[in-house]
C-alpha positions in Angstrom: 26.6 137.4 146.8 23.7 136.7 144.7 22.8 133.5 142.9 24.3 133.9 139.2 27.7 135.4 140.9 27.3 131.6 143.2 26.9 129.8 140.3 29.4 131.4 138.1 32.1 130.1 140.8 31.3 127.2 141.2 31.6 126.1 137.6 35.6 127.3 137.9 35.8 125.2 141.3 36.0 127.8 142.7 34.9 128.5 146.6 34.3 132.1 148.9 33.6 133.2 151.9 32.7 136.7 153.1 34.1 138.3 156.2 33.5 141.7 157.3 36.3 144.2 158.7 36.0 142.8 162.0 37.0 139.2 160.6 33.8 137.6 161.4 32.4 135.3 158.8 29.5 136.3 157.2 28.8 134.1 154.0 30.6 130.3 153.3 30.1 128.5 150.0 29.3 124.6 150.4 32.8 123.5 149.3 34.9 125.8 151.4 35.0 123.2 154.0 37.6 121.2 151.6 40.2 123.5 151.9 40.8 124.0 155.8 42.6 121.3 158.0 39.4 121.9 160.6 35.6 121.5 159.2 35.5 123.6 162.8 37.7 126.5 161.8 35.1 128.2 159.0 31.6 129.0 160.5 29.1 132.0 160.3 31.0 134.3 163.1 33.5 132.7 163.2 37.1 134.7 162.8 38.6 133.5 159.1 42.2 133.9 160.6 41.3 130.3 162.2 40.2 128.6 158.8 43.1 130.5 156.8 45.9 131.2 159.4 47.8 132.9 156.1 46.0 136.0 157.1 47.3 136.6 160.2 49.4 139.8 160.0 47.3 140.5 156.7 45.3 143.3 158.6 46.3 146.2 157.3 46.2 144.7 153.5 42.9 143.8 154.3 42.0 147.5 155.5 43.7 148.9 152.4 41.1 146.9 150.2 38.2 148.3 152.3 39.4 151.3 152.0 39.7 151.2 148.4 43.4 151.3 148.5 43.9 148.3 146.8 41.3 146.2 144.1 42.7 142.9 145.4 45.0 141.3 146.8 46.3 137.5 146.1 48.2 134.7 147.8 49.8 131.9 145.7 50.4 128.4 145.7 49.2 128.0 149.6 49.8 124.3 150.7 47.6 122.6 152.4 48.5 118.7 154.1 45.8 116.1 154.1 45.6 113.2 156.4 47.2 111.1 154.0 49.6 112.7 153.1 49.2 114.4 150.0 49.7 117.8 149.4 46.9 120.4 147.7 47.7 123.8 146.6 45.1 126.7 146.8 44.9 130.1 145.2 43.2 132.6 147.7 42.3 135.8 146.4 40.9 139.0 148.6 39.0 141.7 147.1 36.0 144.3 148.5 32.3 143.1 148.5 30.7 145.7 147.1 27.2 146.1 148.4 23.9 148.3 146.7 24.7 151.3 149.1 28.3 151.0 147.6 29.9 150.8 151.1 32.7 148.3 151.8 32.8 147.2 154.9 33.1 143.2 153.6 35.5 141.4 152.3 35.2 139.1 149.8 37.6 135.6 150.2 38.3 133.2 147.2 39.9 130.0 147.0 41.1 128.2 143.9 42.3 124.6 143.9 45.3 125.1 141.7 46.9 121.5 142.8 46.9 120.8 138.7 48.0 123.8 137.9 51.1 123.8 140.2 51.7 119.8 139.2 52.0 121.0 135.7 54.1 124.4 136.3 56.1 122.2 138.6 56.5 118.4 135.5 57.0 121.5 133.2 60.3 123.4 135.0 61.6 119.7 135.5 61.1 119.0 132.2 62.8 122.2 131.1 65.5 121.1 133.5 66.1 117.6 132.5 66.1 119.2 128.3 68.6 121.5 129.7 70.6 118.8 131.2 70.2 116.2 128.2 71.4 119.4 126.0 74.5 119.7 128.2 75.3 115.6 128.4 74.6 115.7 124.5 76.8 118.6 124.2 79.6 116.8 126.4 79.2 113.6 124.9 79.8 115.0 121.2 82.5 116.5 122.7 84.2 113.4 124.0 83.3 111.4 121.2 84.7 114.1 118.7 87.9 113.9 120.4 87.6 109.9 120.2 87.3 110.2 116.8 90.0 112.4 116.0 92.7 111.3 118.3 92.0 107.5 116.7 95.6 106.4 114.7 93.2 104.9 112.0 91.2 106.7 109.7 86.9 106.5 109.9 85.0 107.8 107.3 81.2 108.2 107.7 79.1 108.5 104.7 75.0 108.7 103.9 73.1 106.1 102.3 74.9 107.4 98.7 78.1 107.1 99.7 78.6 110.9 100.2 80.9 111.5 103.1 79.7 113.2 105.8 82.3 113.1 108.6 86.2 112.8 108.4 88.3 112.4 110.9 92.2 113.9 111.2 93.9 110.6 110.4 91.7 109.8 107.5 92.4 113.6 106.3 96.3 112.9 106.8 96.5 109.5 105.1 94.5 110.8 102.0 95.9 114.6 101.7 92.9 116.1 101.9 91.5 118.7 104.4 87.9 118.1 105.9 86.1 120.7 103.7 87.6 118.7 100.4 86.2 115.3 102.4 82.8 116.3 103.1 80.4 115.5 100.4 83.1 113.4 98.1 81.9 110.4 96.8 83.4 107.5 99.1 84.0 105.5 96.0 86.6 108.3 94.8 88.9 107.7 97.3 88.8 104.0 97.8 87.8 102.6 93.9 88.1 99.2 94.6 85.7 99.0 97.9 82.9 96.4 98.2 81.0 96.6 101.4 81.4 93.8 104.0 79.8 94.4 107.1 81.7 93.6 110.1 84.6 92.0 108.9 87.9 93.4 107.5 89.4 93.0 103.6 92.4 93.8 102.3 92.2 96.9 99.7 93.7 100.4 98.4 92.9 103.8 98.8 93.9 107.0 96.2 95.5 109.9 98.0 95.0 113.3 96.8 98.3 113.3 94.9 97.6 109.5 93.2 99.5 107.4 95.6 97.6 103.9 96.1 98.2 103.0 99.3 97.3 99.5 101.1 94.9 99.3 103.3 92.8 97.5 105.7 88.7 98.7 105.3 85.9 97.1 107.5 82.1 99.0 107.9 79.5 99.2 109.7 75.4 100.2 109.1 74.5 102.8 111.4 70.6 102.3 111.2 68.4 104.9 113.2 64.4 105.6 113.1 65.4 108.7 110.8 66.6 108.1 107.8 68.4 111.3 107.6 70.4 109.6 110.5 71.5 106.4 108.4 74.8 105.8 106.6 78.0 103.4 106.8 81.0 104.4 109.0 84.0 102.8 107.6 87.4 102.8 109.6 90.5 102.6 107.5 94.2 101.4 108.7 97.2 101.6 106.7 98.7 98.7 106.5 101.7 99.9 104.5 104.1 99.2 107.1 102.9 95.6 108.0 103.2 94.4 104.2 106.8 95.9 104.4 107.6 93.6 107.6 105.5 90.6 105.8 107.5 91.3 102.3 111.0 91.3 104.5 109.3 88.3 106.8 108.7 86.1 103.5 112.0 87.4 102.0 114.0 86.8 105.3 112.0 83.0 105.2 112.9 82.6 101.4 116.2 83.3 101.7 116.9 81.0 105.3 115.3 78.1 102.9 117.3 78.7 100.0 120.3 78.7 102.1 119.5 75.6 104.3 118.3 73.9 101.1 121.3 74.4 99.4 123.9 73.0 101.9 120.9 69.6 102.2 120.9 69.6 98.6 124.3 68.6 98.3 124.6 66.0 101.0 121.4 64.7 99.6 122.8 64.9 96.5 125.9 63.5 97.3 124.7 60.4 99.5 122.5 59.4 96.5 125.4 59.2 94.3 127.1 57.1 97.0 124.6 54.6 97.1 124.6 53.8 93.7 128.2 52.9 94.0 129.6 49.1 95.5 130.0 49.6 99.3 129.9 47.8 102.3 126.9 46.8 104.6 128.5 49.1 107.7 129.3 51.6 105.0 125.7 51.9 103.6 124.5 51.9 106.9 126.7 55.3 107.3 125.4 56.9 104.2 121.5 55.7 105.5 121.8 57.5 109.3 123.7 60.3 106.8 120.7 60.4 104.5 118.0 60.0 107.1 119.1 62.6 109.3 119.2 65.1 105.9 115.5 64.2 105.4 114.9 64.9 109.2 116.2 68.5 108.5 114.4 68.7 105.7 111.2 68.0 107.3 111.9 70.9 110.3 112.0 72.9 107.2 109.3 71.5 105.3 106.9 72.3 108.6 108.3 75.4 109.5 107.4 76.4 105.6 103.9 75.1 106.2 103.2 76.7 109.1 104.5 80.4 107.6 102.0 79.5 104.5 99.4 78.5 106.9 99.8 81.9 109.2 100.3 84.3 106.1 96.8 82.3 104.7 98.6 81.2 101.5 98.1 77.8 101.8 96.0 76.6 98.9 94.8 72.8 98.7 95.3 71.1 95.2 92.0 69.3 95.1 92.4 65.8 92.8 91.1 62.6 92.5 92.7 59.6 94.6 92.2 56.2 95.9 92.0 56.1 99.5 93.2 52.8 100.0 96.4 53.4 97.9 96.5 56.6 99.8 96.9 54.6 103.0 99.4 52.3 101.5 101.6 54.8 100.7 101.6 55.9 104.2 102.3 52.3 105.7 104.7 51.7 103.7 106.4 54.6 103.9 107.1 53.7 108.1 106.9 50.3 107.9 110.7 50.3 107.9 110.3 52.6 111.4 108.0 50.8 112.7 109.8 47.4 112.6 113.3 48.7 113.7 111.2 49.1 117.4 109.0 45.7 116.4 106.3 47.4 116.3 103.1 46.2 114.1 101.0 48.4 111.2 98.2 47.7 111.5 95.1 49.2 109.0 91.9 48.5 109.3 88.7 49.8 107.0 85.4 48.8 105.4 84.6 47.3 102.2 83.2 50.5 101.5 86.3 52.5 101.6 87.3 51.2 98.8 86.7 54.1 97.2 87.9 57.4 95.1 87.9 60.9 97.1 88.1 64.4 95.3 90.7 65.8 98.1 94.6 67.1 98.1 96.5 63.8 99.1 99.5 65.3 99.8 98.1 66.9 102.8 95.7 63.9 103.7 99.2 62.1 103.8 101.0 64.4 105.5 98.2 64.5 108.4 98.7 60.8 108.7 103.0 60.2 108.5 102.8 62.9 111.5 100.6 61.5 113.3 101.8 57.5 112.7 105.6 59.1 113.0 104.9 60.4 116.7 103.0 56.9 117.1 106.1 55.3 116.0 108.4 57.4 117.9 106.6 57.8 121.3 105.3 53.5 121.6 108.3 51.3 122.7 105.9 47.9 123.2 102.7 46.9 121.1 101.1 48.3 117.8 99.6 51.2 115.5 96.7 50.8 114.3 94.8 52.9 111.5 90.8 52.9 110.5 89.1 54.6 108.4 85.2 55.5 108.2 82.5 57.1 106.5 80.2 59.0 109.3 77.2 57.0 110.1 74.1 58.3 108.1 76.1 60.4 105.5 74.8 59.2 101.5 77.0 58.0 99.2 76.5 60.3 96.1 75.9 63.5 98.5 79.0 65.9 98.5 80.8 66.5 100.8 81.3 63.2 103.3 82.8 63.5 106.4 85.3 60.7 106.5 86.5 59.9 109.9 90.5 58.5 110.7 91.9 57.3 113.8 95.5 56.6 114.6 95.6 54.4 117.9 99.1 53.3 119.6 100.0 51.6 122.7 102.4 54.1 123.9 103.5 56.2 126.7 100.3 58.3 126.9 99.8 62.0 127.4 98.5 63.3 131.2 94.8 64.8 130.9 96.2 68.4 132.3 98.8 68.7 129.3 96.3 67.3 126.3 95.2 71.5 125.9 98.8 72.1 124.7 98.9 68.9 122.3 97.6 71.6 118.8 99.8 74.7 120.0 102.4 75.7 118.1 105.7 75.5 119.1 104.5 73.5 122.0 105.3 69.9 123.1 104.1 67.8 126.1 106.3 68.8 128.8 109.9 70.2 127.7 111.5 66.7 128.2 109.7 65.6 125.5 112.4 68.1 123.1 115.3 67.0 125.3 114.1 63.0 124.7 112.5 62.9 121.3 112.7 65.9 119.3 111.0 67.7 116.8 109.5 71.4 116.5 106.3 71.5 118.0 104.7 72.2 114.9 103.6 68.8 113.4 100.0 68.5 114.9 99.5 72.8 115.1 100.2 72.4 111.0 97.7 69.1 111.1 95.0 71.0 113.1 95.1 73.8 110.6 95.3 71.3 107.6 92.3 69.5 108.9 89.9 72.4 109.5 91.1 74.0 106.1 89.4 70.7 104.3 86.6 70.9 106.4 87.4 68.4 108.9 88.7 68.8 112.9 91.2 67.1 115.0 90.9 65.7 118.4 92.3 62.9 120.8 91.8 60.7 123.3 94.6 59.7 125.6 95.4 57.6 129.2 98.8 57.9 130.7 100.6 54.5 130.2 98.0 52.9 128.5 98.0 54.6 124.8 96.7 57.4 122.8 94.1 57.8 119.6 94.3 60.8 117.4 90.8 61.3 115.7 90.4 63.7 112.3 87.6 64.1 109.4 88.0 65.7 106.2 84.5 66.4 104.3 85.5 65.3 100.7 83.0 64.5 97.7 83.4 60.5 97.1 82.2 57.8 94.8 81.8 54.5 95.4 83.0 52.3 92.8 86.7 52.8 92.7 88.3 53.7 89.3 91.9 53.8 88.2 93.5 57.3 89.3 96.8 59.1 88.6 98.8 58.1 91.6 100.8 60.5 93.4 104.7 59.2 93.7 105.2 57.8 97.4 108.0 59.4 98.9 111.2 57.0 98.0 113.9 56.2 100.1 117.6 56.7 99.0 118.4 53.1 99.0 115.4 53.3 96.0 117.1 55.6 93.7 118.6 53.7 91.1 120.6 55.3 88.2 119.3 53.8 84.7 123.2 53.8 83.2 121.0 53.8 79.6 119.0 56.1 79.7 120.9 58.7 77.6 120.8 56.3 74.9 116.7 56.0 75.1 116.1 59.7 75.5 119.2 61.6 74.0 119.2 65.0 75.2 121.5 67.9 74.8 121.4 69.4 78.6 122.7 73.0 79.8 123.3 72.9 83.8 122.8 76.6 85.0 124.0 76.5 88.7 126.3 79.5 90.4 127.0 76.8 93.5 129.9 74.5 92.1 128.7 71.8 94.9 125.7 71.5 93.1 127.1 71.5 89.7 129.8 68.6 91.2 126.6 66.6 92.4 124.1 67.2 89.3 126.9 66.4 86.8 127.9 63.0 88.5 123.9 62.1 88.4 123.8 63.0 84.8 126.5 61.4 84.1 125.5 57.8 85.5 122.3 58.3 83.2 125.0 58.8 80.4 124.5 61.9 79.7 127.6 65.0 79.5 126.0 68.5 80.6 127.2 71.9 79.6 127.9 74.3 82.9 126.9 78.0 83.1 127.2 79.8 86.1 124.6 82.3 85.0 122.1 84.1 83.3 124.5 85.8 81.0 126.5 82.7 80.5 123.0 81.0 79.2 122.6 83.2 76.8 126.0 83.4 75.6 126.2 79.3 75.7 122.6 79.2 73.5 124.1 82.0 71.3 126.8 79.4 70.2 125.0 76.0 69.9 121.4 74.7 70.7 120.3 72.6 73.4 117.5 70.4 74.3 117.1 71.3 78.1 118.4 73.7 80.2 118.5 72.9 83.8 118.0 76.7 85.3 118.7 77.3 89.0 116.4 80.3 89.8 118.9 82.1 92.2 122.3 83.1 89.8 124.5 86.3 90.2 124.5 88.9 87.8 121.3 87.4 86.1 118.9 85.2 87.9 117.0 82.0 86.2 113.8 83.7 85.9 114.9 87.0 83.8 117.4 84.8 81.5 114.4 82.5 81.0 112.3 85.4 79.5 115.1 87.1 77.5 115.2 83.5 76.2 111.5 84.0 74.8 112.4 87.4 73.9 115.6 86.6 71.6 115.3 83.0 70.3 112.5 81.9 67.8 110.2 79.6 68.8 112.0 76.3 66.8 115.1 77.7 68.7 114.2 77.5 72.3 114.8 74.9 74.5 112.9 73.0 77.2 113.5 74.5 80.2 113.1 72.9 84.0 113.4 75.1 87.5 116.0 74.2 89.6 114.9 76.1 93.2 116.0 75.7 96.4 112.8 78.2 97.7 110.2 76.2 97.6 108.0 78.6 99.0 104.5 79.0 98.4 104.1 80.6 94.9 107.7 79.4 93.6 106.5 76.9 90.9 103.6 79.5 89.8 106.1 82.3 89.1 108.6 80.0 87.0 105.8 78.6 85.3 104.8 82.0 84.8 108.3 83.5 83.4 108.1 80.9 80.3 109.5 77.9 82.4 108.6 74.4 81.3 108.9 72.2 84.3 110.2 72.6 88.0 112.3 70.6 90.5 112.8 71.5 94.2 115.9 71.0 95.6 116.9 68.5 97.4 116.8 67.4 93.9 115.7 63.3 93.9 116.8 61.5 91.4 113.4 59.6 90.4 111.7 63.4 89.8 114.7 64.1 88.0 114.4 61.4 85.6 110.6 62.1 85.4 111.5 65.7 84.4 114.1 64.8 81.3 111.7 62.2 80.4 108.8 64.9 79.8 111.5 67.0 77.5 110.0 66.4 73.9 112.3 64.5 71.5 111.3 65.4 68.0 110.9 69.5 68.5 111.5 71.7 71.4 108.8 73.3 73.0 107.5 75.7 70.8 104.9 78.6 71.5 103.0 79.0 68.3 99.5 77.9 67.4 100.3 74.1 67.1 102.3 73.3 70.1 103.3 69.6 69.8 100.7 67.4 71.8 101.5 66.6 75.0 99.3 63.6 75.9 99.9 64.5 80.1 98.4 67.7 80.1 94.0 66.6 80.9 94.5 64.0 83.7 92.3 61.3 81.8 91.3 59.6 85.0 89.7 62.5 85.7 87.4 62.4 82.3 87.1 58.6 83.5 85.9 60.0 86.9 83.4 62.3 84.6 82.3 59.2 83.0 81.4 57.4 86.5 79.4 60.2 87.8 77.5 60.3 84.5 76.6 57.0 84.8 75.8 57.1 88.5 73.4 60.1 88.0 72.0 59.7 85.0 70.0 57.0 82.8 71.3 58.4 79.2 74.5 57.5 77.0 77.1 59.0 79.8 79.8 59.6 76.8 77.8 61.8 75.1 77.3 63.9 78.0 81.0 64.2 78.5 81.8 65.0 74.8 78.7 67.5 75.2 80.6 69.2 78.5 84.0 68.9 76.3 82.6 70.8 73.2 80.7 73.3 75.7 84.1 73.8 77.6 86.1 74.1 74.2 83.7 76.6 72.8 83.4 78.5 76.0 87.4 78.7 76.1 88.2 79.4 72.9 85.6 82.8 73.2 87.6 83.2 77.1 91.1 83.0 75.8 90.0 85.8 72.0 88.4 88.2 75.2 91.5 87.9 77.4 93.5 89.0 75.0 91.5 91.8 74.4 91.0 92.3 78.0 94.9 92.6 77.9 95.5 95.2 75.4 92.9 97.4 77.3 94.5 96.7 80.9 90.9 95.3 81.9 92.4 93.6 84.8 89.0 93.0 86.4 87.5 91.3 83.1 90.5 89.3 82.8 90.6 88.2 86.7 87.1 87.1 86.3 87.7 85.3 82.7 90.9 83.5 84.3 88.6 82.4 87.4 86.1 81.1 85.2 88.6 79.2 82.6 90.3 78.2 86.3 87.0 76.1 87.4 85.9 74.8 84.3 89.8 73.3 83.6 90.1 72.1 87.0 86.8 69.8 86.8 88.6 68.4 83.6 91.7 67.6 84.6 93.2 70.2 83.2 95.5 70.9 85.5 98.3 72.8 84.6 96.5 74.7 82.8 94.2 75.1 86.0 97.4 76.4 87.7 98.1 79.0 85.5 94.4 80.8 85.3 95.2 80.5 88.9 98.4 82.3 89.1 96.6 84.6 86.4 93.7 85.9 88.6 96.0 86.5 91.3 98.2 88.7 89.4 95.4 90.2 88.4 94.3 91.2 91.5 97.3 92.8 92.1 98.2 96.7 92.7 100.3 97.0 90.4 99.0 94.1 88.0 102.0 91.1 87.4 103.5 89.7 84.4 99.8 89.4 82.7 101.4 89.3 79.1 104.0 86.5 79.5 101.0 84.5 81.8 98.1 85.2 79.2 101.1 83.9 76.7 101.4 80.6 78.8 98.1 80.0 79.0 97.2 80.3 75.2 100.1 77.6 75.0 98.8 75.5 77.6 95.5 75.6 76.3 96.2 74.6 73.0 97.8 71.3 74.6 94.7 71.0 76.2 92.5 71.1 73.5 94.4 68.6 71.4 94.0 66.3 74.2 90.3 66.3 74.6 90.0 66.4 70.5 91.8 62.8 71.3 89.9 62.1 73.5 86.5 62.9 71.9 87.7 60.8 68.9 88.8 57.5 71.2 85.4 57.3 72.7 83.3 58.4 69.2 85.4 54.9 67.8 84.4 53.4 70.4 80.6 53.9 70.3 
C-alpha cells in the first residue's frame, strides 16, 4: 500500500493489514496491534485467523473477493475485551489489494474503532426507548388523571391566565347545564359573576346555570405555574353547597323554634315568680320562689350556651366592641356570685394593679361571660378555701399601642383536675370524667364556648391544675386601652329576682297607652299583672290582624308585639303598620321574642320596630323599654324625627376627647368637632347615594356605602345606627338582596337622630370654649 493510501487511513483511525490467499501476513500498519487481545497474534507471516479469529470459516468469502466475486466484504460491531474490563467495538472490512500487474492474490484487511459510534447508536435506541416509554406513562397518566377528573362529585374548572376556560369536567358541565364545547373558551367570570380569587382557601359564593338559576356554592383555586407560560392558568373546584344550606336553614329553624318553645314555658315561670316576689310572703315561702327562680335561670343558661355555641359553629357570632371600665367590669362579676360563693363560705377575692384602673375598647358581655363561667365552676367545684381573680397588662406591652394583651387568672382551692384528663377540659360536650355530670352538672359547653370567645378577641385560654390542691384558668384578650379612666356607659349587671321591684307609680310619671300583642294567654296573664303593678291597664291582641283592627279604632302609645302570632306574625303587622298609618299616627313599637337567636334584634329593628325585649322578659329592661317610649309625639319617620338624646353614646365622644389629648398637643375639641363635621358631611353625601344606589338595585355600591357609614358611626358612638348599616351590608350581600327599602328607611331615621345629637353636642362644647 503506498504512502498517501497509509496516510489517508490513518487520519480516519483507521488500521490494515495485508494477507495473501494463503492467510499469511504480509503488510501491518503501526496501530493494528491495539485491536488484538495478543501483540503476538499479528506478525509478518503470521496466519491473520490468529489475530482476528472472526475469520475462521470466512475462507471461501475471502476466495470470492480474490476472485473478483465480491468488491468487499464487512463485519460489524466486533467486540473486543480489554484487561480491564471495558469493551471496544471494531469495524473490519475485507476487500482485494489490487497490485500494478492487476492480479489479486492479496487481501486487503481494515479495522475501524467504532466504540463511539456504537456508544451513540446504542444512548440513541435507549433514548428512543425511554421517549417511547415516557410517551406511553404520559399517555396512561392523562388517562387516569382524566378519569380522576371526571368521576370527581365536585365541579373543576381550569382556565388560562384570562380567565378563558380551558378544561371542564362532567360535574361542572351538569351543575351549570352546559356541554363541554359551550364551556371551553367562556369567560370564567360569566358563569360565576361574583368570584374574587383566593388562593388556597374556600369562600362562599354563586354560580349562573345556563338556564339563570343562581346556585350556592363553595369556590376555592389554585395557580398552576409552569416554565411555559402557555402552560399557566387557575384550576378552580366548585361544590354545590345547595343541600348543606337546606340542612343549616332547617338546623337554625329546628334551633329557633326549640328556643322559642323552651323560652316560652321559662318565660312564664320567670314571669310569674317575679310577680310573686313583689307580693308579702314568708321567709320559707320566698325561699321557695328563690330555688324556683334560680333553677329557671339555670335552664336558661343551658340554653343561653347551647345558643352560643350554634352561633359560634355556624361563625355568626359577632363581638359588639364598646368602651368599658375594667374595674366595674370585674365588680359586676363579683358581685354577681358573691351570694354563691358565701352560701359554701367561700372568699372573692380580686386582686389588680393601680394600672388597671383603666377603660378597654372590648365586648363586655363576653369578657363577663368568660369570667361567671369560669368563677361559677370555681365556686361549684371548691368546698374549702377561696377564689381569687387578677388581672394584668403583659409585661413590656405600651400603654397608648393598640391592641394590649391583658392577661386574667381565676385561681381556686378546689378539687383539682388529674394531668391525663386536662386535654378534654375545652372540648365540647365534654366534662372531666362522667361523674362530674352525675355530681355537678352542666353541658360541657361553658369553657369550649370560653376557648372560642377568647381566641375570637384575640386572646387564648389555658390552665394549670394539681389534683387536690387547686386549679388556675389563665386567658388574654388583646384590646386597645387608655390609661386614665373616664366615665363610661355601664352595661346593666345581671339582677336577681329578689331585685326587681315594681315602681306602683310609674304610670302616673310616664302615662302611656299600651297594646299587649301576645297569642300565649300565660304570657298575656303574666305581662298584664306586671303592667298592672306599674299602674298601667294594657289592651290584648292575640295577633297581627287584631293589631291592626285594635289601631284602626283608637291610638296607642306603645305596642308590645310578640314576634311569633298566628295568622299574622309581629314582624309583617309591624310593617303594614308603616304601610297604612301616617307617620303622627304610629305608635312606638317594642319586640317581644322568645328566639333570641343571632340576628333576631337586627331583623325587628329592620321591619320598622322601635325597641326589643327577649323573653324571659325582666322587669328592670322592661321598665327601661316604656321609659325610652317618647311622651310628647310618637315616633315619627319624617325628616325631623324628635331628638333622642341616647342614640351617640357621649362617653364615647368623651373617649374621643381623651385620645386627642393623649396624642396630640392642639385644642383636642376642635379636632372632635372637625371629625364630627367631616363625619356629618361624609354622611349626609352616603345616605343622598344610597338612596340612589337603591333605586338602581346597586347592591354592591350600597354594601360598600353601609360598611363605610358602619365604621365611621361605630367610632362615634353611634351605635344603633352602627347596627343597622350592619344589618344593611349583610342584606346586601345577599342572593336574593333583603328588605334594603324598609332598612335604608331606618337608617335615614336613625341618622337624623344622630345628627341632632352631635349638632348638641358641637354646640355644648363651642359654649364651652
Amino acid at each position: 500500500m503506498n504512502s498517501f493510501l497509509n496516510n489517508l487511513l490513518c487520519l480516519r483511525s483507521v488500521e490494515y493489514l495485508i494477507f495473501d490467499t494463503d492467510f499469511q501476513i504480509k503488510t501491518i500498519s503501526p496501530g493494528m496491534k491495539e485491536f488484538v487481545y495478543h501483540q503476538g497474534d499479528i506478525q509478518v507471516g503470521k496466519d491473520v485467523r490468529h489475530g482476528f479469529p472472526e475469520l475462521v470459516g470466512m475462507e471461501d468469502i475471502i476466495m470470492d473477493i480474490c476472485q473478483k466475486k465480491l468488491d468487499k466484504w464487512e463485519l460489524n460491531a466486533v467486540a473486543r475485551f480489554r484487561e480491564d474490563n471495558s469493551t471496544n467495538y471494531i469495524q473490519i472490512c475485507l476487500t482485494r489489494n489490487i497490485k500494478n500487474n492487476n492480479f489479486f492474490d492479496e487481501v486487503i484487511l481494515i479495522v475501524e474503532d467504532v466504540t463511539e459510534k456504537i456508544q451513540l447508536e446504542k444512548s440513541l435506541v435507549q433514548g428512543v426507548n425511554e421517549a417511547h416509554l415516557l410517551l406511553s406513562t404520559i399517555a396512561a397518566s392523562k388517562e387516569y388523571i382524566d378519569q380522576i377528573i371526571s368521576s370527581m362529585a365536585d365541579a373543576l374548572v381550569v382556565t388560562n391566565l384570562t380567565g378563558k376556560i380551558q378544561t371542564a369536567n362532567a360535574a361542572s358541565q351538569k351543575l351549570l347545564e352546559y356541554t363541554e364545547a359551550e364551556l371551553i373558551g367562556q369567560k370564567f367570570a360569566n358563569i360565576i359573576p361574583d368570584f374574587k380569587i383566593v388562593y388556597n382557601q374556600e369562600v362562599e359564593t354563586y354560580c349562573l346555570s345556563k338556564s339563570g338559576i343562581k346556585i350556592p356554592i363553595s369556590l376555592s383555586c389554585s395557580f398552576v405555574k409552569t416554565d411555559i407560560k402557555t402552560f399557566q392558568g387557575y384550576i378552580y373546584i366548585i361544590r354545590d353547597i345547595r343541600e348543606r344550606k337546606q340542612a343549616e336553614l332547617a338546623k337554625q329553624e329546628f334551633i329557633a323554634m326549640m328556643n322559642h318553645e323552651i323560652r316560652t314555658p321559662i318565660a312564664s315561670v320567670t314571669g310569674i315568680t317575679n310577680l310573686l316576689l313583689n307580693t308579702t310572703l314568708t321567709e320559707e315561702q320566698r325561699d321557695f320562689i328563690n330555688t324556683i327562680n334560680n333553677s329557671n335561670q339555670h335552664l336558661l343558661r343551658i340554653i343561653n350556651d347551647i345558643l352560643d355555641f350554634y352561633k359560634i359553629e355556624s361563625g355568626k357570632l359577632e363581638l359588639e366592641i364598646h368602651p368599658f371600665s375594667l374595674k366595674s367590669c370585674l365588680d359586676d362579676c363579683i358581685k354577681l356570685l358573691e351570694n354563691s360563693a358565701k352560701s359554701k363560705n367561700l372568699s372573692l377575692i380580686l386582686t389588680f394593679a393601680d394600672d388597671i384602673d383603666i377603660t378597654i375598647f372590648s365586648d363586655i358581655v363576653r369578657v363577663k361571660q368568660i369570667l361567671v363561667n369560669l368563677l361559677s365552676n370555681a365556686i361549684k367545684f371548691t368546698d374549702v378555701g377561696s377564689i381569687e381573680i387578677s388581672v394584668q397588662i403583659r409585661p413590656g406591652n405600651d400603654k397608648g399601642k393598640e391592641p394590649q394583651e391583658l392577661i386574667f387568672a381565676v385561681k381556686d382551692t378546689g378539687i383539682g383536675i388529674p394531668s391525663d384528663r386536662l386535654h378534654r377540659l375545652f372540648q365540647s360536650f365534654s366534662q372531666v370524667n362522667p361523674s362530674t355530670t352525675r355530681e355537678y352538672g352542666g353541658t360541657g359547653l361553658g369553657l369550649a364556648i370560653c376557648k372560642q370567645l377568647c381566641e375570637r378577641m384575640g386572646g387564648a385560654i389555658w390552665v394549670d391544675s394539681e389534683e387536690g390542691v387547686g386549679t388556675t384558668f389563665y386567658f388574654t384578650i388583646a384590646a386597645p386601652i387608655i390609661q386614665k379612666k373616664i366615665e363610661t356607659q355601664k352595661v346593666k349587671p345581671e339582677t336577681k329576682a329578689t331585685d326587681e321591684v315594681i315602681d306602683a307609680q310609674m304610670a302616673k310619671t310616664h302615662p302611656l297607652r299600651i297594646l299587649l300583642a301576645d297569642d300565649n294567654l300565660v304570657n298575656q296573664r303574666i305581662i298584664c299583672l306586671t303592667l298592672q303593678r306599674m299602674g298601667y291597664k294594657a289592651d290584648l291582641a292575640s295577633n297581627g290582624v287584631e293589631v291592626l283592627d285594635a289601631l284602626r279604632s283608637q291610638s296607642y302609645d306603645v305596642i308590645l308585639m310578640d314576634v311569633r302570632m298566628p295568622k299574622m306574625d309581629g314582624l309583617e303587622a309591624t310593617q303594614k303598620i308603616r304601610q297604612e298609618l301616617a307617620s303622627s299616627d304610629r305608635p312606638w313599637i317594642i319586640a317581644l321574642t322568645a328566639n333570641a337567636m343571632f340576628n333576631d334584634r337586627e331583623t325587628c329593628l329592620a321591619a320598622g320596630m322601635n325597641d326589643y325585649l327577649a323573653k324571659p322578659i325582666r322587669i328592670p329592661e322592661l321598665v327601661a323599654a316604656l321609659k325610652n317610649v317618647p311622651l310628647t309625639t310618637k315616633e315619627e319617620n319624617h325628616p325631623n324625627p324628635s331628638y333622642r338624646p341616647d342614640c351617640v353614646d357621649m362617653n364615647t365622644l368623651d373617649e374621643l376627647l381623651q385620645i386627642a389629648k393623649f396624642n396630640s398637643s392642639g385644642n383636642p375639641e376642635s379636632f372632635v368637632i372637625e371629625v364630627i363635621d367631616t363625619y356629618l358631611e361624609d354622611g349626609t353625601s352616603l345616605l343622598a347615594n344610597m338612596h340612589k344606589a337603591r333605586n338602581k338595585k346597586d347592591y354592591q355600591s350600597l354594601e360598600n356605602m353601609a360598611h363605610k357609614l358602619y365604621s365611621s358611626s361605630a367610632t362615634l358612638g353611634a351605635h344603633q345606627l352602627a347596627s343597622v348599616c350592619k344589618q344593611l351590608e349583610k342584606n346586601a350581600k345577599k342572593e336574593p338582596a333583603e328588605n334594603i327599602s324598609g332598612l335604608v328607611y331606618q337608617l335615614e331615621t336613625e341618622y337624623q337622630q344622630v345628627e341632632q345629637a352631635l349638632s348638641h353636642f358641637k354646640k355644648k362644647y363651642m359654649q364651652k370654649h
